[in-house]
Backbone as a ProteinNet text record, in pm:
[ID]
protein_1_A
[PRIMARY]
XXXXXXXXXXXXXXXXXXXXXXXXXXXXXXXXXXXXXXXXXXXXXXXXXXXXXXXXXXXXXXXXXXXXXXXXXXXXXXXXXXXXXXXXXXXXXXXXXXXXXXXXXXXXXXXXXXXXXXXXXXXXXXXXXXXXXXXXXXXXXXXXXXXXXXXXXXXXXXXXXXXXXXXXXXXXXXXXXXXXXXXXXXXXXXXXXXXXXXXXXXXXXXXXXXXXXXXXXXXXXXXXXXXXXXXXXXXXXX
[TERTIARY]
14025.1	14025.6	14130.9	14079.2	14175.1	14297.3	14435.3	14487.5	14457	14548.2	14494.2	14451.6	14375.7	14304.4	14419.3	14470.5	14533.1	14499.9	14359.4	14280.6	14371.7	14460.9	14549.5	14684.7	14697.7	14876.4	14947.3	14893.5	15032.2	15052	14963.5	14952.1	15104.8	15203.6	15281.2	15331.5	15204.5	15283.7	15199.4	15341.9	15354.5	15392	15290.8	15368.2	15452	15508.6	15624.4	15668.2	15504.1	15512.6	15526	15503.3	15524.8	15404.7	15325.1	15139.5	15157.6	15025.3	15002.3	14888.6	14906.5	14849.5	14696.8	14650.5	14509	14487.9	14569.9	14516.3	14505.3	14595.8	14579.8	14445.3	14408.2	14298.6	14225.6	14179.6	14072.8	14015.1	14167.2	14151.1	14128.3	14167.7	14109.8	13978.8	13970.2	13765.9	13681.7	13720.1	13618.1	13688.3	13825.4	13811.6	13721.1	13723.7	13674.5	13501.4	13452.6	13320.9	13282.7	13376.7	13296	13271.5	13399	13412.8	13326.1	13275.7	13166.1	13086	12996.1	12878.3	12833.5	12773.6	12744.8	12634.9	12610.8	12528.5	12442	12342.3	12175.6	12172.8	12226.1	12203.4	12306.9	12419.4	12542	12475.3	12376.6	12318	12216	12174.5	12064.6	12159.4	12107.3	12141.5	12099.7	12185.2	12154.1	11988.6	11961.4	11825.5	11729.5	11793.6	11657.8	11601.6	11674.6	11678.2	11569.3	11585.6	11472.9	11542.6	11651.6	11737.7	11698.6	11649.9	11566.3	11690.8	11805.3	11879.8	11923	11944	12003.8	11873.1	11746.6	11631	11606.7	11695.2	11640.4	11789.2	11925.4	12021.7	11951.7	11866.4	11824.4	11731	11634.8	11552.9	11621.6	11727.9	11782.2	11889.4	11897.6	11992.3	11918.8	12039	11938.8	11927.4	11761	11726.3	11908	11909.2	12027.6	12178.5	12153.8	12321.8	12451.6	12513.9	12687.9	12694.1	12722.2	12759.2	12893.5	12963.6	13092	13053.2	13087.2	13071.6	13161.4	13229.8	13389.7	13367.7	13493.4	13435.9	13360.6	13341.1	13196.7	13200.7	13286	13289.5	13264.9	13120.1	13113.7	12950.6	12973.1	12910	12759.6	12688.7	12550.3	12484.7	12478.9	12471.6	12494.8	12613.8	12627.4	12548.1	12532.8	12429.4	12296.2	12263.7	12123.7	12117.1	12201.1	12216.8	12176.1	12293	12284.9	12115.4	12083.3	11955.7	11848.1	11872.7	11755.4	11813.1	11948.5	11916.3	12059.4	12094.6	12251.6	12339	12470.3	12585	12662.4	12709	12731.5	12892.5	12985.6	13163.4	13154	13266.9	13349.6	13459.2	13501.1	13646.7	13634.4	13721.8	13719	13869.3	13884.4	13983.4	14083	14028	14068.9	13964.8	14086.3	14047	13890.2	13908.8	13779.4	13656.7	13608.7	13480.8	13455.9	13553.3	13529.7	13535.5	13581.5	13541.5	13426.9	13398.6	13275	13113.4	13156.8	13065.1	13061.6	13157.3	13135.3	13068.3	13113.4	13060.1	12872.3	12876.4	12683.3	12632	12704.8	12628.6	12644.2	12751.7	12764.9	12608.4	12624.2	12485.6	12378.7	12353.8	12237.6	12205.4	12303.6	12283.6	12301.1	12362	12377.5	12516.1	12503.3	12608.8	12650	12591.7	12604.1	12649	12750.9	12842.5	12975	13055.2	13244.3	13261	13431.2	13562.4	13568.2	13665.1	13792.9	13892.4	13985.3	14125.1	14131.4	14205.1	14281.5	14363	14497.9	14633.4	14641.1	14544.9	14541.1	14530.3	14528.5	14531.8	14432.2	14468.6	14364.5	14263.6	14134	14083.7	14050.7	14056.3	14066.3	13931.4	13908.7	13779.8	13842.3	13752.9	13771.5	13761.9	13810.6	13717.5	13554.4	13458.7	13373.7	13280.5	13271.1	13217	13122.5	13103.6	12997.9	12908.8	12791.4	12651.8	12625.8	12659.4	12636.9	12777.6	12833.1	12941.9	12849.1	12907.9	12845.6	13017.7	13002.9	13121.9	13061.5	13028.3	12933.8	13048.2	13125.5	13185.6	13317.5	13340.2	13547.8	13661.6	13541.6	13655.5	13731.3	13618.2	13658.2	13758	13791.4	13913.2	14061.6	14085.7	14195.8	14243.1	14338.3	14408.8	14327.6	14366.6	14275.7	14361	14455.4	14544.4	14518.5	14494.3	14501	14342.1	14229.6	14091.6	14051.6	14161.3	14146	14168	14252.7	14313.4	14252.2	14121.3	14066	13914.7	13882.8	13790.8	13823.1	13896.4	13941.3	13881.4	13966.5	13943.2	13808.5	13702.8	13569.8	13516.4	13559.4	13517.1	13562.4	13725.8	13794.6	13705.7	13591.8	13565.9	13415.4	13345.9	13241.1	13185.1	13071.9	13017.1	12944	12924.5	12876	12756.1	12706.3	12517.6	12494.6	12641.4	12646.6	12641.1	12602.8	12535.6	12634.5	12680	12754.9	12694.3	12698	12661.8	12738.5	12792.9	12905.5	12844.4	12881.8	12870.7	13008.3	12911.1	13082.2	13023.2	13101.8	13035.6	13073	13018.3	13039.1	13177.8	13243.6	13354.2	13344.4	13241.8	13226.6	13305	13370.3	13399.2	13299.2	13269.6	13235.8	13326.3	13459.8	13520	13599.3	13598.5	13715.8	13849.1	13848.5	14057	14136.6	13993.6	14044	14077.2	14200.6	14252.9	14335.2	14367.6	14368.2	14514.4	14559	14667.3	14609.1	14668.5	14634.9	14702.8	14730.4	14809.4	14844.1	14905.6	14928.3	14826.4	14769.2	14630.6	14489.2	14492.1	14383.1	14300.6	14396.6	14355.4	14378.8	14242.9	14325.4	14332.6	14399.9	14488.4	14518	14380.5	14370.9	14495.7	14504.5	14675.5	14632.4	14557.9	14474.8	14323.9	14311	14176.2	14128.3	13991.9	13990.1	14000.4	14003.2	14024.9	14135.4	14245	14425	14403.7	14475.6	14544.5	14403.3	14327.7	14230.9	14271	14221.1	14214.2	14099.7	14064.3	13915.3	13935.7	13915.7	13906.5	13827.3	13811.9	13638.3	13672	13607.6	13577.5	13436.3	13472.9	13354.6	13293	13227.5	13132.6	13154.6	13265.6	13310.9	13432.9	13518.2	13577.9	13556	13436.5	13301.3	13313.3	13269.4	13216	13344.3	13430.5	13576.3	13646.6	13634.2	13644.5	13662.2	13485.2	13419.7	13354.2	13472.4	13410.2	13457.3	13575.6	13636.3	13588.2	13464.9	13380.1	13256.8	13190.7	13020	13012.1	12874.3	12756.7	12669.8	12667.7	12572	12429.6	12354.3	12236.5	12150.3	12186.5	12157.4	12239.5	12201.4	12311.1	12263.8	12249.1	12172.3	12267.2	12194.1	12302.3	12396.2	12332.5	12465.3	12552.8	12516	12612.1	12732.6	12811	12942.7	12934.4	12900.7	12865.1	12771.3	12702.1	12600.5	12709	12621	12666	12593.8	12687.1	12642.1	12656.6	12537.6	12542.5	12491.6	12547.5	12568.7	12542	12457.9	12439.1	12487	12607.6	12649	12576.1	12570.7	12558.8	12703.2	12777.1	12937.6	12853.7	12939.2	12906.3	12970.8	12953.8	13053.4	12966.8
5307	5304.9	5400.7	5485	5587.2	5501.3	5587	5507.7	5519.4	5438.3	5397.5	5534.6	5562.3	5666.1	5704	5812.6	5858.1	5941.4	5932.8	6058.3	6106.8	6013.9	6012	6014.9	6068	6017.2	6120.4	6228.4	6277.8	6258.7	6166.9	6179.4	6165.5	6187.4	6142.6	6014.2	5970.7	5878.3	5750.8	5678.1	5603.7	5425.6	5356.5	5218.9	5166.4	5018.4	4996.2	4948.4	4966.5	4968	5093.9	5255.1	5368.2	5423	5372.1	5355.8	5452.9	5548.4	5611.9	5564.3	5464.5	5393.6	5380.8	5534.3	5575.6	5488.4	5546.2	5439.9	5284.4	5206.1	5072.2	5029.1	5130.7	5108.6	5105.2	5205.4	5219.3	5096.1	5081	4979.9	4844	4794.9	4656.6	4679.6	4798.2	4798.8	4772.6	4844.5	4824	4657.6	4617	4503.5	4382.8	4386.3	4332.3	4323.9	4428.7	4465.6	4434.4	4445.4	4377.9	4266.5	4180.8	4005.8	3964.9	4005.9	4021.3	3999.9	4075.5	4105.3	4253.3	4304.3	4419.8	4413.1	4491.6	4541.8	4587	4561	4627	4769.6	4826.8	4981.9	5029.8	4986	5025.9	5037.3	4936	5012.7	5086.2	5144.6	5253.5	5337.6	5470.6	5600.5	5687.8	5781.6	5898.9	5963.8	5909.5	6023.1	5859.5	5723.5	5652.6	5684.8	5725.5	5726.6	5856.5	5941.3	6056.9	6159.6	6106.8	6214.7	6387.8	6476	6636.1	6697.5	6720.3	6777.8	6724.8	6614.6	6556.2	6527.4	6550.7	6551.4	6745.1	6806.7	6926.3	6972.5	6890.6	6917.8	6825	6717.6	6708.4	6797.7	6859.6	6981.2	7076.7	7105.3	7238.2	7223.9	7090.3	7064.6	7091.2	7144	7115.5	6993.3	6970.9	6841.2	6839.1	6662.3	6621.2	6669.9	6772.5	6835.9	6735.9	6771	6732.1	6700.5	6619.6	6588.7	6510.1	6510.5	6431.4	6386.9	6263	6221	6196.6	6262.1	6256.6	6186.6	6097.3	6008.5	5894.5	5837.3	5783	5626.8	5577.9	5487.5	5354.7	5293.7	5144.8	5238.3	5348	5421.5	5417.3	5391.6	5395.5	5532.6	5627.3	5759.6	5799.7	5747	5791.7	5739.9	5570.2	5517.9	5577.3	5615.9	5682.1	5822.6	5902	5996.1	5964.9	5850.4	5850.6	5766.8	5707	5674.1	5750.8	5863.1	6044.7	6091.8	6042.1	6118.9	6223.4	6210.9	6349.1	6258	6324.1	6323.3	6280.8	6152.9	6155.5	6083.1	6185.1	6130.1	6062.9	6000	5957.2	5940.3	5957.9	5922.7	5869.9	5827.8	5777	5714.7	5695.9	5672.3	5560.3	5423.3	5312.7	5273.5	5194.8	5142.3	5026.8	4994.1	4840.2	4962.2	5046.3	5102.1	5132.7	5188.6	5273.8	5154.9	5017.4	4955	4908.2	4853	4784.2	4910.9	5032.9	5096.9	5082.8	5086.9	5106.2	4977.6	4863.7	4727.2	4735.9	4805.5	4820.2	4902.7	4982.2	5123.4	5005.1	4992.5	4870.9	4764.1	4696.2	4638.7	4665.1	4810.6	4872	4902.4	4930.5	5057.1	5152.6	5220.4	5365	5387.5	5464.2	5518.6	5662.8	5712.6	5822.3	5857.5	5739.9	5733.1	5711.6	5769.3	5759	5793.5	5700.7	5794.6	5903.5	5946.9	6047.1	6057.6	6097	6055.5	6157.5	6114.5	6230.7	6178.1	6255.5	6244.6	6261.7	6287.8	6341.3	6433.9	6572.3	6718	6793.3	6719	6742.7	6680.2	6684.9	6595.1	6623.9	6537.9	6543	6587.1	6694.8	6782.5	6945.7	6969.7	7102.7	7223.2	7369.4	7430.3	7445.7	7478.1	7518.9	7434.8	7334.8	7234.4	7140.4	7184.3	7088.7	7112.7	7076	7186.4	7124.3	7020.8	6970.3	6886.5	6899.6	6815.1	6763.9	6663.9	6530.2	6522.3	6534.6	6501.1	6446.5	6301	6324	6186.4	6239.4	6161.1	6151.3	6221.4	6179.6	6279	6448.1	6544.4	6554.5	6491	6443	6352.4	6268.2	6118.1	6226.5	6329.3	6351.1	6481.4	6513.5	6634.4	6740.8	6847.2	6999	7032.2	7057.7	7135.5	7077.5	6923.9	6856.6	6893.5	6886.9	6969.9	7084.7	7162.4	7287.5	7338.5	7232.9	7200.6	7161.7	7053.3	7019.7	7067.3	7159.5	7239.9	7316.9	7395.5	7479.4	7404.7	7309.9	7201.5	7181.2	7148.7	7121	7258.6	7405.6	7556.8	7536	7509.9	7555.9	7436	7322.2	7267.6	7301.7	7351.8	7402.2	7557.1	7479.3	7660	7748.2	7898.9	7966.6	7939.5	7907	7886.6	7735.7	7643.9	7491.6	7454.2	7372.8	7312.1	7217.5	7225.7	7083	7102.1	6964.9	6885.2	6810.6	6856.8	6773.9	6734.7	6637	6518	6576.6	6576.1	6551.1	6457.3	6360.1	6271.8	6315.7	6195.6	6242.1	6149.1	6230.4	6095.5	5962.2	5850.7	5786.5	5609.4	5540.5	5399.6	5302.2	5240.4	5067.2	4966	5033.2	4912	4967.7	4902.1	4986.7	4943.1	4881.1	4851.9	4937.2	5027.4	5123.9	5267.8	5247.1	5346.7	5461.7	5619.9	5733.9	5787	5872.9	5991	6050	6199.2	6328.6	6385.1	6393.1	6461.9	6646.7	6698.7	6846	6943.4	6881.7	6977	6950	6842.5	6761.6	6687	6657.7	6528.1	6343.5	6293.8	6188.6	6075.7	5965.8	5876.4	5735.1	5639.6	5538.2	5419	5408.6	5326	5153.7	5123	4985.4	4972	4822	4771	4795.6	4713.8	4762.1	4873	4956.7	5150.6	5121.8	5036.9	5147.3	5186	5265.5	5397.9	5461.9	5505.9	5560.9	5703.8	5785.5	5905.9	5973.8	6056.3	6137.4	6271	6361.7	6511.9	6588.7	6603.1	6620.6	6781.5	6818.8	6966.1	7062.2	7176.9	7266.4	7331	7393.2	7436.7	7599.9	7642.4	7738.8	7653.5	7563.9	7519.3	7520.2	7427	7391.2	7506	7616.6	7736	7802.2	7797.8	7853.8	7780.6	7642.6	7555.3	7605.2	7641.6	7700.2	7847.7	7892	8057.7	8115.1	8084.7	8169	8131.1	8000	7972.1	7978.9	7952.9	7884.5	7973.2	7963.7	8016.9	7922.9	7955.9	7811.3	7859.6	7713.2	7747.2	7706.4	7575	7546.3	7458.6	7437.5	7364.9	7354.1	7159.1	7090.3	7015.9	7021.8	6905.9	7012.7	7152.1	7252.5	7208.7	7074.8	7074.3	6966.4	7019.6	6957.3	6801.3	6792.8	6605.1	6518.2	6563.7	6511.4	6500.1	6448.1	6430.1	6560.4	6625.7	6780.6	6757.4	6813	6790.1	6956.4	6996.9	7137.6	7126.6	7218.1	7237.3	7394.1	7387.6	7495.3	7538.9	7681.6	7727.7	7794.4	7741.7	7840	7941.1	8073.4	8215.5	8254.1	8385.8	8429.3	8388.9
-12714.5	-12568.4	-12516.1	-12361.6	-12372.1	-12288.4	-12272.4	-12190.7	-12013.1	-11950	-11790.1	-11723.2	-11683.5	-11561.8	-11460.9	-11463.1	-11373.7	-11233.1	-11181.4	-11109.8	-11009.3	-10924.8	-10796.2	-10828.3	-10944.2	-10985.7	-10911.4	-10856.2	-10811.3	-10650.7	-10607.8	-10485.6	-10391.6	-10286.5	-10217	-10204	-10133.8	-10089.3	-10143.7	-10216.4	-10325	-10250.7	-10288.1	-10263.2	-10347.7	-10351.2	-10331.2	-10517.5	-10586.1	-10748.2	-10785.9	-10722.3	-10757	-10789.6	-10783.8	-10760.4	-10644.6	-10644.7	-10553.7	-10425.9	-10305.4	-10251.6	-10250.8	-10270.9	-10309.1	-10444.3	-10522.8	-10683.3	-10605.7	-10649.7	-10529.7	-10505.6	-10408.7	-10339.1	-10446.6	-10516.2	-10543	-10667.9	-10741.5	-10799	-10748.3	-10617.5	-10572.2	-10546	-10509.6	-10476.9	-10576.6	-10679.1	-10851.6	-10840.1	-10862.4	-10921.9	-10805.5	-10692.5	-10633.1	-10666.1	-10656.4	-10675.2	-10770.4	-10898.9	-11020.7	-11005.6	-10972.7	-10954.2	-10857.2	-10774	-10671.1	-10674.1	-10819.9	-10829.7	-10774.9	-10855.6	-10822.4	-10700.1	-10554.7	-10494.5	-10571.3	-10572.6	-10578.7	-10531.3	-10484.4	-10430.1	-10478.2	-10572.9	-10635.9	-10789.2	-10820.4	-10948.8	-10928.7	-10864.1	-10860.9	-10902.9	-10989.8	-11023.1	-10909.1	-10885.8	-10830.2	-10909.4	-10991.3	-11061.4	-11058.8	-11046.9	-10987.9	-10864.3	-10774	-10645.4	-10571.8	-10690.2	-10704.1	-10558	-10575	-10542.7	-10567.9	-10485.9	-10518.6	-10565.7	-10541.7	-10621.6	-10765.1	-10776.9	-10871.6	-11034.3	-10933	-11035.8	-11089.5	-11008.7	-11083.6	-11141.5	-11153.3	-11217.9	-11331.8	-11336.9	-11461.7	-11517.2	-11442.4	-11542.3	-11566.3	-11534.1	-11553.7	-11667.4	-11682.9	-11816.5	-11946	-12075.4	-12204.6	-12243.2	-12288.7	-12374.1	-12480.2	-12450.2	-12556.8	-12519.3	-12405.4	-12362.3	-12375.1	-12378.5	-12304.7	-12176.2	-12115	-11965.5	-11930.3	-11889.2	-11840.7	-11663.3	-11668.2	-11550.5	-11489.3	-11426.4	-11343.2	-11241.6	-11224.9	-11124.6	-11172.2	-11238.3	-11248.1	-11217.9	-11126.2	-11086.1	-11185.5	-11140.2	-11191.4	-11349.8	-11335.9	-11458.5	-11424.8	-11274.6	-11297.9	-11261.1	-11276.1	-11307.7	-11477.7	-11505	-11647.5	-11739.5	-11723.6	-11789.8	-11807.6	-11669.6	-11668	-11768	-11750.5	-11847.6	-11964.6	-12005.2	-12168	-12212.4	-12149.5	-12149.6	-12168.5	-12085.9	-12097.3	-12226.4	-12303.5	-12388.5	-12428.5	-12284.7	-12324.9	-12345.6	-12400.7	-12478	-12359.8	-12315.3	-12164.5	-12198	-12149.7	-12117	-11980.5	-11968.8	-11825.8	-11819	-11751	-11649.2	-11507.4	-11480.1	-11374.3	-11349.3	-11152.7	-11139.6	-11198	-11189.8	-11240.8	-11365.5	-11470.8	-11580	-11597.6	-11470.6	-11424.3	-11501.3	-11365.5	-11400.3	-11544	-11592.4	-11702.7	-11794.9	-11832.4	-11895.2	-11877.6	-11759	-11690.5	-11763.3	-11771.8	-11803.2	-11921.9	-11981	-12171.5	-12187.4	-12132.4	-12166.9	-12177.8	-12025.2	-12016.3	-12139.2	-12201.1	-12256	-12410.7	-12456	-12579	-12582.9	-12454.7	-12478.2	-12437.5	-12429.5	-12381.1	-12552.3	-12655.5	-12756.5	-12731.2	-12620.2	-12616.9	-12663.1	-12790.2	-12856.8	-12851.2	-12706.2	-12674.7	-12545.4	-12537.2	-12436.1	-12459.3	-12412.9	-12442.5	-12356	-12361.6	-12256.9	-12281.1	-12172.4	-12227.7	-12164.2	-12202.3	-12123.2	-11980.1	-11894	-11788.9	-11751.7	-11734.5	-11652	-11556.5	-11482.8	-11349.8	-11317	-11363.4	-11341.4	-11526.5	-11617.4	-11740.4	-11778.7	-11802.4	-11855.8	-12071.2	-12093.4	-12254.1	-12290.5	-12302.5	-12372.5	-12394.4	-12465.6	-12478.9	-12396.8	-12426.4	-12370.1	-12353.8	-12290.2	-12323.4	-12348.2	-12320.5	-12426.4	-12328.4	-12208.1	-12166.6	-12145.5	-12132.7	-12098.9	-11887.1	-11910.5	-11722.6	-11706.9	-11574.4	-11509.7	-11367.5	-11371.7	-11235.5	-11170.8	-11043.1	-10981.5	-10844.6	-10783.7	-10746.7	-10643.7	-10484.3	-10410.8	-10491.2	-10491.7	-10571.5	-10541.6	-10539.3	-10512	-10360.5	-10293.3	-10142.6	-10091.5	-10265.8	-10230.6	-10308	-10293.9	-10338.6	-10180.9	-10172.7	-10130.4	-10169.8	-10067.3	-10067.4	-10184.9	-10243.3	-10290.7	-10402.4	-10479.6	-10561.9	-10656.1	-10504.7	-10565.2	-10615.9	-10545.5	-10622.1	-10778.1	-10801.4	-10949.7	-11024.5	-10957.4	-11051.4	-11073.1	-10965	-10933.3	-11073.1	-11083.7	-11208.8	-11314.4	-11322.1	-11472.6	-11529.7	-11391.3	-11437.8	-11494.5	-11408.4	-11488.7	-11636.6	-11647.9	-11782.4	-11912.7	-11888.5	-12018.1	-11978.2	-11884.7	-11884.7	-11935.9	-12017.1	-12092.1	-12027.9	-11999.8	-11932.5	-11960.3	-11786.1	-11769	-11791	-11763.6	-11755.2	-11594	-11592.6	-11431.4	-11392.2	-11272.6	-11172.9	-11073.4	-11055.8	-10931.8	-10842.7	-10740.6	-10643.7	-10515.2	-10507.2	-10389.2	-10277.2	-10103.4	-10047.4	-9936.1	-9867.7	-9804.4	-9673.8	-9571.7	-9398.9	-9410.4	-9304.6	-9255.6	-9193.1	-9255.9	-9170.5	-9265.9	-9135.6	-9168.7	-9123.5	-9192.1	-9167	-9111.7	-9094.9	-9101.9	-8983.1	-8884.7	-8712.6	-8722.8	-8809.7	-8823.5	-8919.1	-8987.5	-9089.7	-9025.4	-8994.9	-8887.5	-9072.4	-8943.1	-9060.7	-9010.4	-9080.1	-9014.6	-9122.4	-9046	-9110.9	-9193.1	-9346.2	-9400.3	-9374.1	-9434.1	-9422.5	-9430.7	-9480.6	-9553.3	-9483.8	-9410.1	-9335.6	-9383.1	-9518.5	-9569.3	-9496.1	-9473.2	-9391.5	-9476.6	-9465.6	-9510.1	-9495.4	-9505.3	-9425.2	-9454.8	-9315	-9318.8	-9237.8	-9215.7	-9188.5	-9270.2	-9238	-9260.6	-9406	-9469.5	-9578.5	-9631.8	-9618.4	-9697.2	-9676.6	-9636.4	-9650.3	-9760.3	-9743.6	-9900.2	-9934	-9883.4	-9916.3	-9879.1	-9918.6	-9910	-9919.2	-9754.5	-9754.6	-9699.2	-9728.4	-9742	-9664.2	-9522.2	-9458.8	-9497.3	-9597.2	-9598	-9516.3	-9504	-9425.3	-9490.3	-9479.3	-9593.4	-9651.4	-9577.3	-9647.4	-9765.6	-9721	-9846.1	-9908.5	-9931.5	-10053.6	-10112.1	-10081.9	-10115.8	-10195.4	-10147.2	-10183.5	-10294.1	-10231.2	-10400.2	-10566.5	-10529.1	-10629.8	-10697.7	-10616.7	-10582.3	-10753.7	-10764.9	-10927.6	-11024.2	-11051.5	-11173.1	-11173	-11024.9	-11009.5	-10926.9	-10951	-10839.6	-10791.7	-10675.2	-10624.2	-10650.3	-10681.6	-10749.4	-10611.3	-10561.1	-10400.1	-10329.5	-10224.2	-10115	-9982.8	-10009.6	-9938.2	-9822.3	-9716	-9596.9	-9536	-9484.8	-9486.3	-9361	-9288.9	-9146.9	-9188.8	-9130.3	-9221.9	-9156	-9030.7	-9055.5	-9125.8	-9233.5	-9283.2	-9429.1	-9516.7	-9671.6	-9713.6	-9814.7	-9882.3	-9993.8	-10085.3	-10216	-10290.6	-10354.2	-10426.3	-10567.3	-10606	-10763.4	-10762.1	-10907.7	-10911.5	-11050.3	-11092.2	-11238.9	-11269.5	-11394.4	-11436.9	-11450.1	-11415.6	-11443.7	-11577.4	-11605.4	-11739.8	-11825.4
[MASK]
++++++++++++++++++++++++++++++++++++++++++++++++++++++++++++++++++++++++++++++++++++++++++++++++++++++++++++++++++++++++++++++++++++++++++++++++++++++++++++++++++++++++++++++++++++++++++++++++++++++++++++++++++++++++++++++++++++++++++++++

């Protein structure tokens, strides 16, 4: 087992365990949600859902590929992967999901699922070595400055003519007591209601674009108005 998930460790501003308030969060949400019971629309996969982008980042993958699922929350995306067949990693922010997933894939039989570690800025793979990355709602929960870092990261273990797929969501709450401030970067920062310590990123669609300009080429890019949810399939170049 790898050790604890660091996705938010370097974030600022730190509560009063040295936890970065974002981690916090994110961890009462998985632990809550597991103990909960999972939502019915929390296990659908992005590729049950017949999602048009996310069904042709599966044709465009090789039969049996490599995939890492960053992010991968409570793992129902990754599951689906390893089910079609690919070589499917994860990470994710807190320890809950990423057990909660190995647990499903253990009694599914899929032995073609593993961790892998990250500190927060590395993730434990190689160069070169993935044939598809899924980042799908996560690069949006960190800092502009923090994404760009890891924008890199997903190029530096991806092989030239390997496919990602990124999720960015709308700014929207459910919840009206979940009040924000704006960090430096225009990252905002929920400081009430369920989301405190959350952290959401509303990027424009040149960001997006800029993000990913020194590894990928966009293959397409759907939802181009920045209040909608945008979802991007890139190809690594080189």
């Amino acid at each position: 087992m790898c050790p604890p998930y660091r996705f938010l460790a370097r974030e600022e501003h730190a509560v009063n365990d040295e936890r970065p308030a974002s981690h916090v969060f994110w961890e009462r949400c998985m632990r809550e949600t597991i103990a909960g019971g999972i939502p019915e629309k929390w296990g659908e996969s992005i590729f049950d859902r017949g999602n048009e982008l996310a069904l042709e980042f599966l044709d465009l993958l090789p039969d049996g590929g490599e995939v890492l699922d960053f992010g991968c929350g409570i793992g129902r995306n990754a599951l689906e992967l390893a089910r079609r067949g690919y070589r499917t990693s994860i990470c994710d922010v807190v320890d809950e999901g990423v057990r909660y997933c190995e647990a499903n894939a253990r009694d599914e039989g899929l032995g073609n699922l593993s961790s892998v570690e990250f500190d927060g800025s590395r993730i434990g793979l190689g160069d070169a070595c993935m044939d598809g990355v899924l980042a799908w709602s996560c690069l949006d929960h960190v800092t502009l400055p923090h994404s760009e870092e890891l924008a890199t990261e997903l190029g530096r273990i991806a092989r030239p003519g390997a496919l990602l797929l990124v999720a960015f969501d709308e700014d929207k709450s459910d919840d009206p007591d979940s009040e924000s401030r704006i960090l430096e970067d225009g990252t905002h920062q929920y400081i009430g209601g369920k989301r405190e310590g959350m952290l959401f990123r509303p990027y424009t669609n040149e960001e997006i674009r800029s993000l990913f300009a020194d590894d990928w080429e966009i293959v397409r890019f759907v939802g181009k108005d920045p209040l909608v949810p945008r979802r991007v399939l890139f190809r690594r170049s080189g």
